[in-house]
N, C-alpha and C positions, 0 to 999 in steps of 0.2 A: 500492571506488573507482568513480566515477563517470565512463562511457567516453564516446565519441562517441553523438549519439543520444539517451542517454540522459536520461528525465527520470525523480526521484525523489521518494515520498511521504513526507514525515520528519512521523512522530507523535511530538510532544515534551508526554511528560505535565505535568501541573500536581504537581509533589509540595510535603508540605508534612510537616515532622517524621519523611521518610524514608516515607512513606507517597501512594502515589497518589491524588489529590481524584477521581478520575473524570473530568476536564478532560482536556482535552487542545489543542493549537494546531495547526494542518495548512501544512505550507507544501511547494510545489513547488520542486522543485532540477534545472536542468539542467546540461548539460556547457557548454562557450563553444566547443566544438568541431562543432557540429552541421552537418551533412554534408546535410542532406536540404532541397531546396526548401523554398522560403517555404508554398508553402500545406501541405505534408504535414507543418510543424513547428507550426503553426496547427493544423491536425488534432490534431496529437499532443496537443497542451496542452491543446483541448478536451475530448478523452476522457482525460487528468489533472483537471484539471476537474472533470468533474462523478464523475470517482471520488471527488473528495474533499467534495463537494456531497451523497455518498450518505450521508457519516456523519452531521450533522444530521437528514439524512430518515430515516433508520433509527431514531433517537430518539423519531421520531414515530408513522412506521408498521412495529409490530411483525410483519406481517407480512413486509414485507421485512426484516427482522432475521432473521428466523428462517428464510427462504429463504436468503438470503443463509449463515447458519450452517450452513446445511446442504451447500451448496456447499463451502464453506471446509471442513468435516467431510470430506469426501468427497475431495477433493484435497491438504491439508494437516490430518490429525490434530492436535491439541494436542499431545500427547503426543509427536511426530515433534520437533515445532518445541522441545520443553524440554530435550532428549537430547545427550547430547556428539560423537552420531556424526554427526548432520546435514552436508551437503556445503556449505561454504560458499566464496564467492569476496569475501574479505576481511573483511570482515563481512556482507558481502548474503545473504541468505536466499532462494532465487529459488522462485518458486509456480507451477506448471503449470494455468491452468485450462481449459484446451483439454480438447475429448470425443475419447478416442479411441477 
């Protein structure tokens, strides 16, 4: 469920015959409840934004694919994310990419 604040990245694949094309569409979702000044909700949505700007440029530069993978490796395994014991808060999935 989508709280105050909050904005979401919804990857909605292209399927075709129960089968993913490798397409995908990206659309941003926020709350209508948002709590936080005009310019820090302008902020928010540009660093949404260009997270979602990163998926076509990773298309292109594999090295940021594979930086990027490695990251996501290192903070969320695959294998975490396919398991039934994963913590979840209704269906969200939350990611820590913070160094600690």
């Amino acid at each position: 469920m989508i709280k105050n604040n909050d904005v979401c990245i919804v990857l909605k694949p292209s399927v075709e015959k129960k089968k993913w094309t490798g397409d995908v569409s990206v659309a941003l979702v926020s709350s209508n409840g948002m709590t936080l000044d005009k310019k820090d909700q302008v902020d928010l949505l540009k660093l949404a934004r260009r997270v979602c700007a990163l998926i076509p440029i990773m298309s292109e530069d594999k090295q940021l694919e594979e930086d990027a993978e490695i990251l996501a490796r290192e903070h969320m395994p695959i294998d975490v994310l396919l398991t039934d014991d994963i913590k979840t808060d209704d269906n969200v999935i939350s990611i820590d990419f913070s160094r600690k």
